[in-house]
C-alpha positions in Angstrom: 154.9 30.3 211.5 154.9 31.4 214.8 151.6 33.1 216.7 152.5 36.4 218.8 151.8 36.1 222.6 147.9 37.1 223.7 147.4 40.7 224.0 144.9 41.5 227.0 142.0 43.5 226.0 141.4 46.9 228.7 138.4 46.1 230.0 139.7 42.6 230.8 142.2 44.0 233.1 140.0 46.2 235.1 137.5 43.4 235.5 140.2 40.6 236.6 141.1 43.0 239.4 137.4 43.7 240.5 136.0 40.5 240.2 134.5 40.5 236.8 136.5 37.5 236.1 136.8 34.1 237.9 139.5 32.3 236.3 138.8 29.3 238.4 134.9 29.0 237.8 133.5 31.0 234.3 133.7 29.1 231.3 135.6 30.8 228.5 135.7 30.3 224.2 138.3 30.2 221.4 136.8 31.9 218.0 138.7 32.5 215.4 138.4 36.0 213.1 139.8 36.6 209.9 142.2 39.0 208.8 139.7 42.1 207.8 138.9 42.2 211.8 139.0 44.6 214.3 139.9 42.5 216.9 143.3 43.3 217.6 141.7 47.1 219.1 142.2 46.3 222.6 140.0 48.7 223.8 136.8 46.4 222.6 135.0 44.8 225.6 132.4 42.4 224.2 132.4 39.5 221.4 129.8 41.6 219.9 131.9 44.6 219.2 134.3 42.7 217.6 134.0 42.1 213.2 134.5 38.8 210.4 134.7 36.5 212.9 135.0 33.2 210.5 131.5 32.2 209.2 129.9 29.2 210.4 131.0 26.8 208.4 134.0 24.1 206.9 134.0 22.9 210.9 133.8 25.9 212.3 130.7 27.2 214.4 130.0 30.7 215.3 131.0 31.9 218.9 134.3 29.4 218.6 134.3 25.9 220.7 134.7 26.3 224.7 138.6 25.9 226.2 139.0 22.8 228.0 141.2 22.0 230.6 140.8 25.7 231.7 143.3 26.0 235.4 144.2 28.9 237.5 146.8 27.8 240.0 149.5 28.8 241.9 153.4 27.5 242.9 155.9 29.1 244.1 154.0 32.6 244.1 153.4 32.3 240.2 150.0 32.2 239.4 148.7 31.0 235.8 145.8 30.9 233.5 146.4 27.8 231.2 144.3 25.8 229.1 144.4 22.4 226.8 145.6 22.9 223.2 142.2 23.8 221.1 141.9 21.6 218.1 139.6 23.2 214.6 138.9 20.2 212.1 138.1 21.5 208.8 135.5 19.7 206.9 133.5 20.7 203.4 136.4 23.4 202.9 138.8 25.5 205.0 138.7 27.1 207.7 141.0 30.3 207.3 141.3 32.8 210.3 144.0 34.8 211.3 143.4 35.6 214.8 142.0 33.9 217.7 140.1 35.6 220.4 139.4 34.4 224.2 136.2 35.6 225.9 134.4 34.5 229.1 130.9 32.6 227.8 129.8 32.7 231.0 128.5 36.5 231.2 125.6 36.9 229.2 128.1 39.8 227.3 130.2 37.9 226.6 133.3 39.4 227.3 136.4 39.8 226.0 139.7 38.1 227.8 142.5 38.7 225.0 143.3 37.7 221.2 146.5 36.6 219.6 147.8 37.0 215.9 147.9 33.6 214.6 151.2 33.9 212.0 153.7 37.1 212.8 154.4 37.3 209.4 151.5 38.3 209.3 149.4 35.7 206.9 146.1 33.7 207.0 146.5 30.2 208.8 144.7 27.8 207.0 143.5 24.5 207.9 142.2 22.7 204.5 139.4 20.0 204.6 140.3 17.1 206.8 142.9 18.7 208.5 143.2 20.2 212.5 143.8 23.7 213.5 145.3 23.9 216.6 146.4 26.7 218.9 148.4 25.6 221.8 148.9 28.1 224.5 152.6 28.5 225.8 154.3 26.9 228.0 153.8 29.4 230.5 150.0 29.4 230.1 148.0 31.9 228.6 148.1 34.9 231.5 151.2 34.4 234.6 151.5 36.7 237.0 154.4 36.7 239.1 156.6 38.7 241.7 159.7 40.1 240.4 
């Protein structure tokens, strides 16, 4: 099983170039959203808009857990948005999703930064009672922008 690389929702682009964004300050979110939503539509712009996120429950809480470890640095003219691995432990029952979605907590709006598909099969990931969850961003970090 391997997860596809983020795809960058439209309005999160426009806003990272005005300033809607601060990578290095705003406090972002994981959620996970099952298969039957409309969150790989990448012109949504709010959590809100977005459908079947996974219910609150097994472990899992509504709105998603906040990304730790959250960096924007740069080296050698590369610049990167990274975070720590984020870690789901099911507990009463599974916690089954099938994409993850990354938006900025910090705006009242909530708004959207970019989701992934979880398997590229694609299938449900499944983490049963007991057992983690994790999504671990690339090596690269989650956004790099660089100079060709």
């Amino acid at each position: 099983m391997a997860a596809n690389a983020w795809s960058f929702y439209d309005t999160f682009k426009e806003r990272l170039g005005d300033g809607g964004h601060d990578l290095d300050t705003d406090t972002f979110y994981l959620a996970l959203f099952l298969s039957t939503s409309n969150c790989a539509t990448l012109t949504h712009d709010l959590l809100a808009d977005l459908t079947n996120q996974h219910a609150n429950a097994n472990g899992y809480l509504t709105g998603g857990q906040a990304l730790g470890g959250v960096t924007w640095t740069e080296a050698a003219g590369t610049v990167t948005f990274d975070c720590d691995p984020e870690v789901f432990t099911a507990a009463g029952g599974s916690i089954v999703c099938r994409f993850a979605v990354i938006y900025n907590w910090t705006h009242a709006d909530d708004l959207l930064v970019a989701f992934s598909l979880l398997d590229n099969s694609p299938a449900d990931v499944t983490a049963t009672t007991g057992n983690t969850l994790t999504i671990t961003p690339h090596a690269s970090g989650v956004l790099t922008l660089a100079t060709a």
